[in-house]
C-alpha positions as CSV (number, residue, x, y, z in Angstrom):
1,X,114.8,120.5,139.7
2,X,111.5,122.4,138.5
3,X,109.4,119.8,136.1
4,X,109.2,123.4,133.3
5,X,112.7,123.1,133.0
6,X,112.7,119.3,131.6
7,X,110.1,119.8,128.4
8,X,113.3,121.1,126.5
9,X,114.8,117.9,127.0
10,X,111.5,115.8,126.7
11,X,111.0,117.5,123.6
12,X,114.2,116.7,122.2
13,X,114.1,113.1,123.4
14,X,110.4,112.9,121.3
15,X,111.9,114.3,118.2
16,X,115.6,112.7,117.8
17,X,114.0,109.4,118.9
18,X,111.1,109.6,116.4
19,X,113.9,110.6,113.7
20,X,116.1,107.8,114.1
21,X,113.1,105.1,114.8
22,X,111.8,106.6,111.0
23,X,115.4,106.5,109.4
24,X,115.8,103.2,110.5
25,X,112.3,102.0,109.3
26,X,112.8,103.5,106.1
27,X,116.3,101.8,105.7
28,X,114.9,98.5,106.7
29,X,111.9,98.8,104.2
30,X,114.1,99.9,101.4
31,X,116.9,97.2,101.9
32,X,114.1,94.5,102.2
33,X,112.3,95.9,99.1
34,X,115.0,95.5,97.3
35,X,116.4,91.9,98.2
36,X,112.9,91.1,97.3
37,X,112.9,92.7,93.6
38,X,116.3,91.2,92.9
39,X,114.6,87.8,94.2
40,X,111.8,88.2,92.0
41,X,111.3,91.0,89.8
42,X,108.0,90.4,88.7
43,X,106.5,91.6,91.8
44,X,108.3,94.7,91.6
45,X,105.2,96.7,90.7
46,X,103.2,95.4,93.5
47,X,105.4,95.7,96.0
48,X,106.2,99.1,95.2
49,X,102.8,100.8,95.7
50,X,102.8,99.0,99.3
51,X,106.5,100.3,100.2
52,X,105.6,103.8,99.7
53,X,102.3,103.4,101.7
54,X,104.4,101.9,104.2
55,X,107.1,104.7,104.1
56,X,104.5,107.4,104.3
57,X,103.1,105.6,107.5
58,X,106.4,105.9,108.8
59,X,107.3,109.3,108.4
60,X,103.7,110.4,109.2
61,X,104.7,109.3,112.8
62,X,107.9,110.8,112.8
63,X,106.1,114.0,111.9
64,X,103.0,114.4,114.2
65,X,105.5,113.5,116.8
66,X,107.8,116.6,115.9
67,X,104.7,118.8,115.7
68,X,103.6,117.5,119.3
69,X,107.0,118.3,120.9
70,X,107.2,121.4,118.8
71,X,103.9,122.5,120.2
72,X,105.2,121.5,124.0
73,X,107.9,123.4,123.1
74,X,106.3,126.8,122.3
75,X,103.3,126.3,124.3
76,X,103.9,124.7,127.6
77,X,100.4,123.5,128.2
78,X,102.0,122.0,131.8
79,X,103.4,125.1,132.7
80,X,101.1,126.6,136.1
């Protein structure tokens, strides 16, 4: 099988597997965050400025990952 006919596939693999690695980051985070504010709710303020760094960080990945494999997708830079 011709390597050209696998980026589809490679492609797909990048973004499903960067969307469900970010859904499950952000589930974790927000599940955490909030056993930790019921614990203590005095430091809900700080710890909220820090969980939506954090979940920007994570979906930041998730989205230069879809823009790589979108940009594999369209323009083939290992195609001869």
């Amino acid at each position: 099988m011709n390597e050209i006919n696998l980026v589809p596939l490679a492609v797909g693999h990048m973004i499903g597997l960067g969307a469900a690695g970010s859904c499950l980051g952000v589930g974790l985070l927000a599940s955490r965050y909030l056993e930790a504010s019921a614990r203590q709710p005095e430091m809900m303020e700080p710890l909220q400025t820090k969980v939506f760094l954090l979940v920007g960080v994570l979906d930041g990945a998730f989205i230069i990952a879809t823009g790589i494999g979108l940009w594999f997708a369209t323009a083939n830079p290992f195609k001869a």
